[in-house]
C-alpha positions in Angstrom: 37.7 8.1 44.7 38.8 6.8 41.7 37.3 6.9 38.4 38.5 3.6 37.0 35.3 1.3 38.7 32.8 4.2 36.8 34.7 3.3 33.9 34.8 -0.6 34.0 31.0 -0.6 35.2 29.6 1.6 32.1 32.1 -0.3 29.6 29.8 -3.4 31.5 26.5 -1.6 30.9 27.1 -1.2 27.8 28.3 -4.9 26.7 25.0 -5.8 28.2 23.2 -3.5 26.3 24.3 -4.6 23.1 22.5 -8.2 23.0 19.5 -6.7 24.3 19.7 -4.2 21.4 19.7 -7.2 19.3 17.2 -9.3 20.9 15.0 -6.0 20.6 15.5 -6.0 16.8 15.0 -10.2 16.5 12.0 -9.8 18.3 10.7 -6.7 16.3 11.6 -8.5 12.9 9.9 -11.5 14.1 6.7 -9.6 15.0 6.9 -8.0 11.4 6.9 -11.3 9.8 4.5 -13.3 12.1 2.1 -9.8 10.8 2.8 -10.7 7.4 1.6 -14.2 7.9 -1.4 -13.3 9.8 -3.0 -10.3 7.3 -3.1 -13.8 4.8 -3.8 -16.7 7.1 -5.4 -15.1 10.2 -4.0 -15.2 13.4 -4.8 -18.8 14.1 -2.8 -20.0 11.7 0.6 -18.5 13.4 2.2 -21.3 14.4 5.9 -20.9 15.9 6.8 -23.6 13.3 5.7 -21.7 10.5 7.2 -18.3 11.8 11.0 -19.9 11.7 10.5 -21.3 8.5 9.7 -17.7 7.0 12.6 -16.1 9.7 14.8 -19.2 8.9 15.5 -19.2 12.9 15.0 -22.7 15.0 12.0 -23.0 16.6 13.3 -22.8 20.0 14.8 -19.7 18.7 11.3 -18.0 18.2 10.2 -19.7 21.2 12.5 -17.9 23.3 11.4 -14.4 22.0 7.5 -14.9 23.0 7.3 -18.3 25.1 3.8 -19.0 23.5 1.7 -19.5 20.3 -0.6 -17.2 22.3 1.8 -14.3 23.4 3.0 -14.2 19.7 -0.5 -13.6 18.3 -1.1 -11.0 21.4 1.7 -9.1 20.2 0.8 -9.1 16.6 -2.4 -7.6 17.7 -0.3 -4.8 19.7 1.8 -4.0 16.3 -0.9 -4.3 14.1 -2.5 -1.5 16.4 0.1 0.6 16.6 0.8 1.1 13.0 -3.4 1.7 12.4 -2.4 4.7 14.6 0.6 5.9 12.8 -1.3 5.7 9.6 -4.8 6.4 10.6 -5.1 8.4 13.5 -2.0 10.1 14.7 -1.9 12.1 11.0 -5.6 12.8 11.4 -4.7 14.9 14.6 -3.3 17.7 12.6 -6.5 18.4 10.8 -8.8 21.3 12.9 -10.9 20.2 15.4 -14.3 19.4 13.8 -15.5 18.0 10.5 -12.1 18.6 9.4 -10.6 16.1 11.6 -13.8 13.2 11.0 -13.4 13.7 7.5 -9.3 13.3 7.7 -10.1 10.1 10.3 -12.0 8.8 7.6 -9.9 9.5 4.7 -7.3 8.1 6.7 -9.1 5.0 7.4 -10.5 4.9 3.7 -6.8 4.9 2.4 -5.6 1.5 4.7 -8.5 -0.3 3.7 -7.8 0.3 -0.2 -4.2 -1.6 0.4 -6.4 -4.1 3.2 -8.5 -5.5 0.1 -5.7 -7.3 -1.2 -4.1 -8.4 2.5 -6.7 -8.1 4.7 -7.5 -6.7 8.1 -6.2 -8.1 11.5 -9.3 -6.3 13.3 -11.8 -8.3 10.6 -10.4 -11.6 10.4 -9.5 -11.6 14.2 -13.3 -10.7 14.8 -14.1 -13.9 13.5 -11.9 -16.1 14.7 -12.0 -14.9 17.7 -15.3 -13.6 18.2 -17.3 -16.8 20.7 -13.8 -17.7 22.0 -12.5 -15.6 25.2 -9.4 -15.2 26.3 -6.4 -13.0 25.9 -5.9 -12.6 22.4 -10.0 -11.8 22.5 -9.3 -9.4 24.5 -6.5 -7.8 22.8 -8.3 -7.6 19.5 -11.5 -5.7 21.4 -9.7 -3.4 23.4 -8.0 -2.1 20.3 -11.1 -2.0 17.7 -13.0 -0.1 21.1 -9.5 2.0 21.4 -10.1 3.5 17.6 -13.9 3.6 18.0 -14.0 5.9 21.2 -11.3 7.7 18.9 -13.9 8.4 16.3 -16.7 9.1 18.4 -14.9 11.6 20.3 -14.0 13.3 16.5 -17.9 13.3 16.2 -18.8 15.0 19.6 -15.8 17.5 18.9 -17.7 18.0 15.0 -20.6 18.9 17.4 -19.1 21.3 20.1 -17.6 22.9 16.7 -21.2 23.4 15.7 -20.4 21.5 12.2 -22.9 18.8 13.6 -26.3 18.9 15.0 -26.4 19.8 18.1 -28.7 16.2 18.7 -26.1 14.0 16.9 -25.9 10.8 18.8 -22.2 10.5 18.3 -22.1 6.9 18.8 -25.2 6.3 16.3 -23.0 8.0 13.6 -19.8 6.3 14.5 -21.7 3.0 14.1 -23.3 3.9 11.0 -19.4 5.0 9.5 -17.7 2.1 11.1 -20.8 -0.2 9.3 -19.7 1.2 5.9 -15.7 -0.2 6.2 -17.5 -3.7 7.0 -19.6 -3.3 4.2 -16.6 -2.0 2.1 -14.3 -5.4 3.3 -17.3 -7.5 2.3 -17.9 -6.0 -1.1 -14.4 -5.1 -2.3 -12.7 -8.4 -1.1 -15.2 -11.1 -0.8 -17.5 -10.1 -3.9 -15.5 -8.0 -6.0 -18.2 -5.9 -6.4 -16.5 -2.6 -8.8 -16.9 0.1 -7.4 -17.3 -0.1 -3.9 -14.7 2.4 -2.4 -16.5 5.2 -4.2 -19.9 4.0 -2.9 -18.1 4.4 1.0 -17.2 7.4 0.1 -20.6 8.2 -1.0 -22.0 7.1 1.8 -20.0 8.7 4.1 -21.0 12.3 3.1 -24.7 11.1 2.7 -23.9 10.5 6.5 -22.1 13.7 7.3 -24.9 15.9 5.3 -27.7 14.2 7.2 -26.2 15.2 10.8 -24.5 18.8 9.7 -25.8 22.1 11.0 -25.4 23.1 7.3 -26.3 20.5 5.0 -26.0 20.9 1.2 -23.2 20.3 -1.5 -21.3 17.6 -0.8 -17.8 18.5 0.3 -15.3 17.7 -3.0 -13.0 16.0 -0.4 -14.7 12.5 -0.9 -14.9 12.6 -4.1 -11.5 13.3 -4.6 -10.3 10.9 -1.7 -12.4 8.4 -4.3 -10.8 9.0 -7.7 -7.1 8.5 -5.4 -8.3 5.3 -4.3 -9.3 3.8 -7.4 -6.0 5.2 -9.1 -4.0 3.5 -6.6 -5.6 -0.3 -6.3 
């Protein structure tokens, strides 16, 4: 058989390929601006309008990328998610399994919110916007704040099958009571400009860690140090 239709058929695939290529990288660099937008006016003010100004694209060229006001907010959501993994989670996985691991979660976390106080947070601002309205975008914003808090729970039950917790930590107690103190951190920081409020989390945080540990004492130098690099870098 002859090789010729192979040829003409891949030279096709890959024509076709090359506009999709593109209309991946639009979309993507549409998503990245319409993330922009949302971190300073919330995700109810994304408006298609207001996303071509900013990508200096026609409205029915947005339009086509998403086909709603409602999927475009659905996928901010998705990216905002996915790049609170990259920098939150995903590095945190290399720490040992433990305390080691909860504290790099935290530390993690600790470091995003210090650049969040002058932005904001999608999760925070979506919470309220969102939080007596159901629907999809609802949805999407809860399925990824409960995504990251099984995450940090599950840290906490591995701290205790290490032994570095009590054996009677109620994992879900102490994730509430560390996911409480970034709240507390976005309300202080941001809203009241209270000084000092990333190295009161951080104190917090080991008061918490020393009052479930199997072996409690000095504090660990980590937060302290995780502290002073904040405040250097805001």
């Amino acid at each position: 058989m002859s090789a010729q239709p192979t040829v003409k058929r891949s030279r096709a695939l890959a024509a076709e390929s090359k506009p999709l290529q593109k209309g991946q990288q639009t979309k993507a660099a549409i998503v990245d601006a319409a993330l922009g937008l949302a971190t300073q006016i919330g995700l109810e003010g994304l408006s298609i309008g207001a996303l071509a100004e900013v990508m200096q694209m026609s409205k029915s060229g947005v339009f086509a990328h998403f086909g709603s006001r409602e999927e475009l907010q659905i996928s901010v959501v998705r990216e905002y998610h996915t790049r609170f993994e990259e920098e939150v989670f995903y590095p945190a996985m290399s720490a040992p399994r433990g305390l080691p691991r909860l504290r790099a979660l935290f530390d993690n976390w600790m470091k995003r919110t210090s650049v969040e106080l002058d932005s904001g947070c999608i999760y925070i601002s979506g919470a309220v916007e969102f939080d007596d309205r159901p629907g999809p975008v609802r949805d999407a914003l809860a399925s990824s704040v409960s995504t990251w808090l099984t995450a940090m729970a599950r840290a906490i039950e591995l701290a205790v099958e290490e032994g570095h917790l009590r054996a009677d930590t109620d994992a879900h107690q102490m994730r509430f009571e560390i996911h409480s103190l970034i709240l507390a951190l976005h309300y202080e920081a941001r809203f009241l400009r209270t000084p000092d409020s990333l190295n009161r989390a951080v104190t917090a945080f080991e008061g918490i860690v020393q009052r479930y540990s199997t072996a409690p004492g000095e504090p660990d130098a980590t937060p302290r140090q995780t502290a002073r690099a904040l405040r250097a870098a805001l």
